[in-house]
C-alpha positions in Angstrom: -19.9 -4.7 -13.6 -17.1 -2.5 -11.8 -13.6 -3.1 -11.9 -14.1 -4.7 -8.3 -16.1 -7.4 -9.8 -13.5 -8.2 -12.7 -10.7 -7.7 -10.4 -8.8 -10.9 -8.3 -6.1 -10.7 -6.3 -3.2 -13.1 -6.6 0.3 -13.6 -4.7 3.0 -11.5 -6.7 6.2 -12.7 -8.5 9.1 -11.4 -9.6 7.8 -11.0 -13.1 5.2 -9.0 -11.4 8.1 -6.5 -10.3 8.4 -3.7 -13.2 4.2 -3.2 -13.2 4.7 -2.8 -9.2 7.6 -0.6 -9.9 5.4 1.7 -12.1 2.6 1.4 -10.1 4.5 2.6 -7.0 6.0 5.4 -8.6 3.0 6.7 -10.2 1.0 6.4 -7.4 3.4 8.3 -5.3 3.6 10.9 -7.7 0.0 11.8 -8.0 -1.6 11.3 -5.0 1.4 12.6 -2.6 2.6 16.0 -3.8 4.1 17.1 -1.1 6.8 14.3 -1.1 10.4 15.0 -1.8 10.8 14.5 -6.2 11.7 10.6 -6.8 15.7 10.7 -7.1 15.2 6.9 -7.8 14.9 5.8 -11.3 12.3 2.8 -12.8 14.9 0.8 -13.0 16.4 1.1 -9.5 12.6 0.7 -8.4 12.5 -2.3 -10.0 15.4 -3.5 -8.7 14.5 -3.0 -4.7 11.4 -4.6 -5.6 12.6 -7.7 -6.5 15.8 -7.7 -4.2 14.1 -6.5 -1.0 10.1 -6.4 -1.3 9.5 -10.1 -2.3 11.7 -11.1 0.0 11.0 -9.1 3.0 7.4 -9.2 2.5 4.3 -11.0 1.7 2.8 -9.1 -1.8 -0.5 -9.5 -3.7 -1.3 -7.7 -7.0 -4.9 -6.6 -8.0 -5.3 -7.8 -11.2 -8.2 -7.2 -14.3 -7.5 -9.4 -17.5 -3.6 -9.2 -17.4 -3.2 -5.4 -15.7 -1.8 -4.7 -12.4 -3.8 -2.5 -11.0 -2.3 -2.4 -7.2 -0.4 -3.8 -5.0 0.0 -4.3 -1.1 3.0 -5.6 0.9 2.8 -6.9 4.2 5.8 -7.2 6.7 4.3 -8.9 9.8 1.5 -7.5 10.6 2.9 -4.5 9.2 1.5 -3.3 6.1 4.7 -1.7 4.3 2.7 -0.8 1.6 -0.6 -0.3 -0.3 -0.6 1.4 -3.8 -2.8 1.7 -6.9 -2.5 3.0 -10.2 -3.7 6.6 -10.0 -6.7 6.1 -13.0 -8.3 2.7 -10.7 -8.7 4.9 -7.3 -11.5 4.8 -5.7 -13.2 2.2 -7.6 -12.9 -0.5 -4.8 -9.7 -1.8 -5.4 -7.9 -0.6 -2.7 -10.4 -2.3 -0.5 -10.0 -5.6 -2.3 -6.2 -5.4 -1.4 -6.7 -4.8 2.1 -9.3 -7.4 2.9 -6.5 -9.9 1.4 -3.8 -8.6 3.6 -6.9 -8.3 6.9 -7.3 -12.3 6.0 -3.6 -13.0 6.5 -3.2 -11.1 9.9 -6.2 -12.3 11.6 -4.5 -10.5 15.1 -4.6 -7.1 13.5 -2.8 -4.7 10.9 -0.3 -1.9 11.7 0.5 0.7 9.3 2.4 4.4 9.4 0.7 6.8 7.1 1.8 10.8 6.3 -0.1 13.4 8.4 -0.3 15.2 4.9 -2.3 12.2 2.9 -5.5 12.8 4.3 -6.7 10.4 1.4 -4.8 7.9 3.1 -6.3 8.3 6.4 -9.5 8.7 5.7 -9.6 5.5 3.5 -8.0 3.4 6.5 -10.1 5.1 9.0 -13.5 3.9 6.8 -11.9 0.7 7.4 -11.8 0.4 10.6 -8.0 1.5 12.0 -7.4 4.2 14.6 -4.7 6.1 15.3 -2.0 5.0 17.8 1.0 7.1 17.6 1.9 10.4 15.9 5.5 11.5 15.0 7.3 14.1 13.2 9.1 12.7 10.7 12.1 11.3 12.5 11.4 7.7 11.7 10.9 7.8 7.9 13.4 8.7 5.7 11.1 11.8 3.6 11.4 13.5 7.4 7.5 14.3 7.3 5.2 14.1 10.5 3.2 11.0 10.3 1.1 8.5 12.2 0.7 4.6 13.2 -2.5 3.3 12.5 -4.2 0.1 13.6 -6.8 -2.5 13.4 -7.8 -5.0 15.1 -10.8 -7.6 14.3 -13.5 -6.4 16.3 -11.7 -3.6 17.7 -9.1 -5.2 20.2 -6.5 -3.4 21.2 
């Protein structure tokens, strides 16, 4: 059996908030080269995770015995953010996560996502989102062009 198959996914807590930390950090390191270097340290991750992300958002962890494996955050019907550790890509994890946060906005799922993470896109695209708006980087704070994506359950607008 996979690691989907031994994987569950659970509300997060704050004890939850150093692994989502790490996670976050990682993840942005390897599968986003092209980002700005982190200027933030673990510590100061941790920190606006507990003070701002549990609070301002609705987060589940992916989890396999005790391990973290991912996390997704969802503002809304805004999905803030959806990361993995980089070795459990592509192994149906990030799928898992985003059927949770699909249950829990049954009118649809918004999302912006980097013109340059073609991973990215192509993932949410195999599920099902479609590209609203394009911008070029004014509204995020790494000033890179990027895009809104949504879905909608059975393809409402």
């Amino acid at each position: 059996m996979g690691v989907v198959g031994m994987a569950e996914i659970r509300l997060a807590d704050t004890a939850d908030a150093a692994v989502i930390a790490r996670i976050h950090m990682a993840s942005r390191a390897a599968a986003m080269p092209y980002l700005p270097p982190q200027k933030r340290s673990h510590d100061q991750v941790t920190r606006w995770v507990e003070e701002v992300l549990l609070k301002t958002c609705r987060v589940w962890v992916a989890v396999r015995d005790t391990e973290i494996l991912g996390y997704a955050a969802l503002e809304g019907d805004m999905l803030e953010h959806l990361y993995l550790r980089p070795d459990v890509r592509r192994q149906g994890v990030g799928t898992l996560l985003l059927d949770e946060v699909r249950r829990h906005s049954p009118d649809g799922v918004s999302l912006q996502v980097f013109d340059q993470n073609t991973d990215a896109r192509a993932f949410y695209e195999r599920h099902g989102f479609t590209v609203l708006d394009t911008d070029d980087g004014r509204r995020n704070m790494e000033n890179l062009p990027d895009m809104t994506l949504r879905w909608t359950p059975n393809g409402a607008r």
